[in-house]
C-alpha positions in Angstrom: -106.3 8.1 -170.0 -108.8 5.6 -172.2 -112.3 5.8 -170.8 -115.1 3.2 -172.1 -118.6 2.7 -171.5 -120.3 -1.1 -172.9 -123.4 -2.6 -172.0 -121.7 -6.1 -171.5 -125.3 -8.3 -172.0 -124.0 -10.3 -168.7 -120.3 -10.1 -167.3 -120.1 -13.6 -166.5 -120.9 -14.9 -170.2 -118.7 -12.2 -171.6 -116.0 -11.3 -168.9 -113.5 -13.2 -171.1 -114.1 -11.0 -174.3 -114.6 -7.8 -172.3 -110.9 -8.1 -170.5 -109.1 -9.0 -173.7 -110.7 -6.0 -175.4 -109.3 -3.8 -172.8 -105.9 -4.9 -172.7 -105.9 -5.1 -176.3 -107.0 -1.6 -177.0 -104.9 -0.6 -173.5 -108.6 1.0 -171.9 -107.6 2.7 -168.2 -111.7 2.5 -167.0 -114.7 1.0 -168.4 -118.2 1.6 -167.2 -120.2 -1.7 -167.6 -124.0 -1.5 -167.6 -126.2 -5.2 -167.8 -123.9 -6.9 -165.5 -126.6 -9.2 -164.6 -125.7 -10.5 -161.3 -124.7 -9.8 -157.5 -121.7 -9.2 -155.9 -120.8 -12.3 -155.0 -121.1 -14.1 -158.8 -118.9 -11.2 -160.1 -115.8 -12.5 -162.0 -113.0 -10.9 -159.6 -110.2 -12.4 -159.9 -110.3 -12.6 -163.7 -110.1 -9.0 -163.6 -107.6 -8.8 -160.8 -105.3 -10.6 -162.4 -105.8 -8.0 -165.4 -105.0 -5.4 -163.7 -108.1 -3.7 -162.9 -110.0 -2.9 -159.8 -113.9 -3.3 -159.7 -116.4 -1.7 -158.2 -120.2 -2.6 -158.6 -123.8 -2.4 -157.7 -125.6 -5.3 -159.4 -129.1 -7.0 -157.0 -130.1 -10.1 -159.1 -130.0 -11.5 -162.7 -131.4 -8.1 -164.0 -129.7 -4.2 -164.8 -126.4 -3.8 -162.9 -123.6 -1.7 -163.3 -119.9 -1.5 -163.2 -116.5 0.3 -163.0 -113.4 -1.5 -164.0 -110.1 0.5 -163.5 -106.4 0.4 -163.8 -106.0 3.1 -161.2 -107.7 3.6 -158.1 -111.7 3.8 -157.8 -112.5 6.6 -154.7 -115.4 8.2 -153.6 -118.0 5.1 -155.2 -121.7 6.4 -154.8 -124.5 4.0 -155.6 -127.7 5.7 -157.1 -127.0 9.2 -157.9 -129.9 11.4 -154.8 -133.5 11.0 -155.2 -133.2 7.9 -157.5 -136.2 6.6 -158.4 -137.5 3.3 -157.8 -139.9 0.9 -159.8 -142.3 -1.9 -158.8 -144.7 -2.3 -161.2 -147.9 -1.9 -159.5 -146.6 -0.6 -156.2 -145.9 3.3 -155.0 -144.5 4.7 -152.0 -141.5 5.4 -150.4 -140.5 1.1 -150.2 -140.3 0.9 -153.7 -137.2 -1.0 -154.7 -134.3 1.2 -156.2 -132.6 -0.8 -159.3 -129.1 -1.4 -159.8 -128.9 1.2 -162.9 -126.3 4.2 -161.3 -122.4 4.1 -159.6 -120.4 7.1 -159.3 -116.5 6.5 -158.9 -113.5 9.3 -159.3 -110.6 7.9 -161.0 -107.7 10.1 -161.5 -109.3 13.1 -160.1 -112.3 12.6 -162.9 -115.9 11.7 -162.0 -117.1 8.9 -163.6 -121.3 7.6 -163.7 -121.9 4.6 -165.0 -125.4 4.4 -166.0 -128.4 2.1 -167.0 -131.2 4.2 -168.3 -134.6 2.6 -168.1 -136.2 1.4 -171.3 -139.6 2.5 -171.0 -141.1 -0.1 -172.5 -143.7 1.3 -174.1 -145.8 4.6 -174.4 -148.0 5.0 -171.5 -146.4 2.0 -169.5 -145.7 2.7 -165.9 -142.2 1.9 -166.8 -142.4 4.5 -169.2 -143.2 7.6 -167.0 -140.8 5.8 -164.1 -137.7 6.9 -167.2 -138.6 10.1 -167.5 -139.0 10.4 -163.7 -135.3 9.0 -163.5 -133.9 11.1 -166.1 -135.1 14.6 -164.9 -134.0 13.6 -161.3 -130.3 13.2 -162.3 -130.7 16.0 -164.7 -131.3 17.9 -161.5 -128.4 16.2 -159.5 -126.3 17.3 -162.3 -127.3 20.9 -162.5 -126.5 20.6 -158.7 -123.0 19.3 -159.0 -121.8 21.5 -161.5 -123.2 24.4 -160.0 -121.2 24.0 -156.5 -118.3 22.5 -158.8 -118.1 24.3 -162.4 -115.1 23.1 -163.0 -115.4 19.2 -162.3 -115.0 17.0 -164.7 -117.8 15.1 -164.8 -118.8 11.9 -167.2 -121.9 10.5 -167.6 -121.1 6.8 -169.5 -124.0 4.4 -170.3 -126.7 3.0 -171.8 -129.0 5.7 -172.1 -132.2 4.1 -174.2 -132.6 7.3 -176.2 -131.7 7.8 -180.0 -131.5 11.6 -179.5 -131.5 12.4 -183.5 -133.2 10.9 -186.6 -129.5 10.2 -187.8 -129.3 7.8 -184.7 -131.9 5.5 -185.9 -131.4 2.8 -188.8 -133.9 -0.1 -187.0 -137.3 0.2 -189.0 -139.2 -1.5 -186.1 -139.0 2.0 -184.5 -142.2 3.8 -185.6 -142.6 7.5 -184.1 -145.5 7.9 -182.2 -145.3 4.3 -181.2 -142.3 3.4 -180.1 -139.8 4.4 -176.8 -136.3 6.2 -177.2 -137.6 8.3 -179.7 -141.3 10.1 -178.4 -140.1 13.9 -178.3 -140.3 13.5 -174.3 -137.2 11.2 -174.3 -135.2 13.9 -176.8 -136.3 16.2 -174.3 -134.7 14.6 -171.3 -131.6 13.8 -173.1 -131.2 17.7 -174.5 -132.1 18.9 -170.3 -129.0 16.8 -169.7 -127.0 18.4 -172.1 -128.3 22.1 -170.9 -127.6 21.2 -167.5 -124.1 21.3 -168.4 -123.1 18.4 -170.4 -121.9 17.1 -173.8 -121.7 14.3 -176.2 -118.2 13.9 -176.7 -118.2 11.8 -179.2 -120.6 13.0 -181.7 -118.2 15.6 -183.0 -115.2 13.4 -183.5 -117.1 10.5 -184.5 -120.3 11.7 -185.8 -121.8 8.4 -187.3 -122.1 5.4 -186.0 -124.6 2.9 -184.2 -123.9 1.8 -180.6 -126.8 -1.4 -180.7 -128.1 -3.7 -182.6 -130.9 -6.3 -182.3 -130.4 -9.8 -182.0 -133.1 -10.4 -183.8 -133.9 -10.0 -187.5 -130.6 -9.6 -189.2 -130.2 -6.5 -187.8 -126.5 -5.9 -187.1 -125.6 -7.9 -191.1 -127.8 -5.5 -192.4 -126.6 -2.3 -190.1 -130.0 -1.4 -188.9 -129.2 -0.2 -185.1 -129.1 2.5 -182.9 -127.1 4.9 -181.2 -128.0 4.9 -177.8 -125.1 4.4 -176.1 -123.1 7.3 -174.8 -120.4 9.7 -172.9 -121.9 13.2 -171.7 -119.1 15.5 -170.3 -118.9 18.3 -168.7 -116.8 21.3 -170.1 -113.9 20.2 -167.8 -113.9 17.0 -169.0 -115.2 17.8 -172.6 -111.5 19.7 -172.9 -109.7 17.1 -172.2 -110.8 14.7 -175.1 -108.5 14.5 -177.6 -110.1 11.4 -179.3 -113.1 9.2 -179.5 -114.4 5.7 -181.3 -117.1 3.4 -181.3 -115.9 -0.4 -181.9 -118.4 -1.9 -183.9 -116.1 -5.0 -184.6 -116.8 -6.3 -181.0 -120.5 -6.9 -182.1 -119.1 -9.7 -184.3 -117.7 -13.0 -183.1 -119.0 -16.0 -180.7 -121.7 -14.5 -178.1 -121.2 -10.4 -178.6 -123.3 -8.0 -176.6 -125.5 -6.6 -178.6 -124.0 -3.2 -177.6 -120.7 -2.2 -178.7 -117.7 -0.4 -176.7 -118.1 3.6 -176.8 -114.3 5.2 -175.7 -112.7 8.2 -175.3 -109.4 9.3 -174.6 -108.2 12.0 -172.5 -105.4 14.4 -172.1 -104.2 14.4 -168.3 -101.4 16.7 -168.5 -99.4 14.3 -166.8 -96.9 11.8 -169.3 -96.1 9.7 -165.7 -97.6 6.4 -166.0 -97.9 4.1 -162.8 -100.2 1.3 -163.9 -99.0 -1.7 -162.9 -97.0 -3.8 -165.7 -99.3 -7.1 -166.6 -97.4 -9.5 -168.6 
């Protein structure tokens, strides 16, 4: 099974690109993050007549998030417990959760899709309200795999966090200044991986940026950043048998500035009933 994660940068400007990429490259899931738009103004049918079932959890013209799937989508959660909300300026129990987390098990595998929250900046509310996201579901995850060892578990997304120096090639980052790369971020992302999770990824495709800025030539002259990524647990971490990032979608008419992040997997299983699209 072929597992993606992209931050689309708006489905309904690039639903067209997004579904011939995944019958092109044959992806079985994809969990979109920036869907940018509500139930009702999601492009359905397009994907319907693809092939793939959608589930989604997206409020207004902000965050959003997705599952895409050849197979069926059961057990959707949306916001993983305790999610926390933001309203800048407000605190309390009535602050708005955002559209940033769906869980869905496809083929007996448990699938996040995940928008992490920027931050901002250092010392913004916004800031603080990440890190406060982050260690809850670090804590949810801890959970899960404790009353499940053996699940295999995914965590796809946007995750706003260069976790190493080897991640970052934009020079408008400066340490000490700049978010999703202050030692409290690489903290959260290294409590995820000790709470039972790994980057997949890194170890077959150890270089590589996931992002790069519209702005200032920054994808002709490669300065991005991997932020984008696939955390598994061991159960799912064994099943991996390969991993790319596809930094050609980044070129063309209207790309995200994200690219695609996929995995494949090894179900044990050679029987394939997706349905035939011609």
């Amino acid at each position: 099974m072929r597992i993606a994660t992209w931050n689309i940068n708006s489905i309904r400007t690039r639903h067209a690109r997004a579904i011939d990429w995944m019958l092109r490259e044959d992806v079985d899931v994809v969990a979109f993050q920036e869907i940018k738009c509500k139930e009702e103004q999601f492009p359905f049918e397009a994907f319907q007549d693809a092939g793939y079932e959608v589930v989604l959890h997206g409020l207004n013209q902000w965050n959003g998030v997705a599952i895409a799937a050849r197979h069926a989508i059961e057990d959707v959660e949306v916001g993983f417990p305790g999610q926390p909300g933001f309203l800048k300026g407000h605190e309390g129990p009535d602050v708005p959760i955002e559209a940033r987390a769906i869980g869905a098990t496809v083929e007996g595998v448990r699938l996040w899709s995940l928008y992490v929250p920027n931050g901002r900046a250092l010392g913004d509310p916004h800031y603080a309200y990440k890190l406060d996201w982050l260690a809850t579901l670090t804590a949810d995850v801890r959970e899960w795999l404790t009353a499940d060892p053996d699940l295999p578990l995914a965590l796809m997304g946007d995750f706003n966090i260069a976790p190493l120096e080897s991640d970052v090639g934009d020079p408008s980052l400066i340490p000490g200044l700049s978010t999703h790369i202050s030692p409290p971020e690489r903290e959260a992302f290294a409590a995820l991986e000790a709470a039972g999770l790994t980057d997949v990824v890194r170890p077959i495709r150890p270089e590589g940026y996931t992002y790069w800025d519209y702005k200032q030539l920054r994808f002709p002259r490669n300065e991005g950043l991997r932020i984008d990524f696939i955390l598994g647990s061991h159960a799912f971490a064994e099943r991996v048998v390969d991993a790319s990032i596809h930094r050609e979608e980044r070129k063309g008419d209207g790309p995200s500035d994200h690219v695609p992040v996929v995995v494949d997997l090894d179900m044990g299983d050679s029987d394939d009933d997706r349905p035939m699209i011609f």
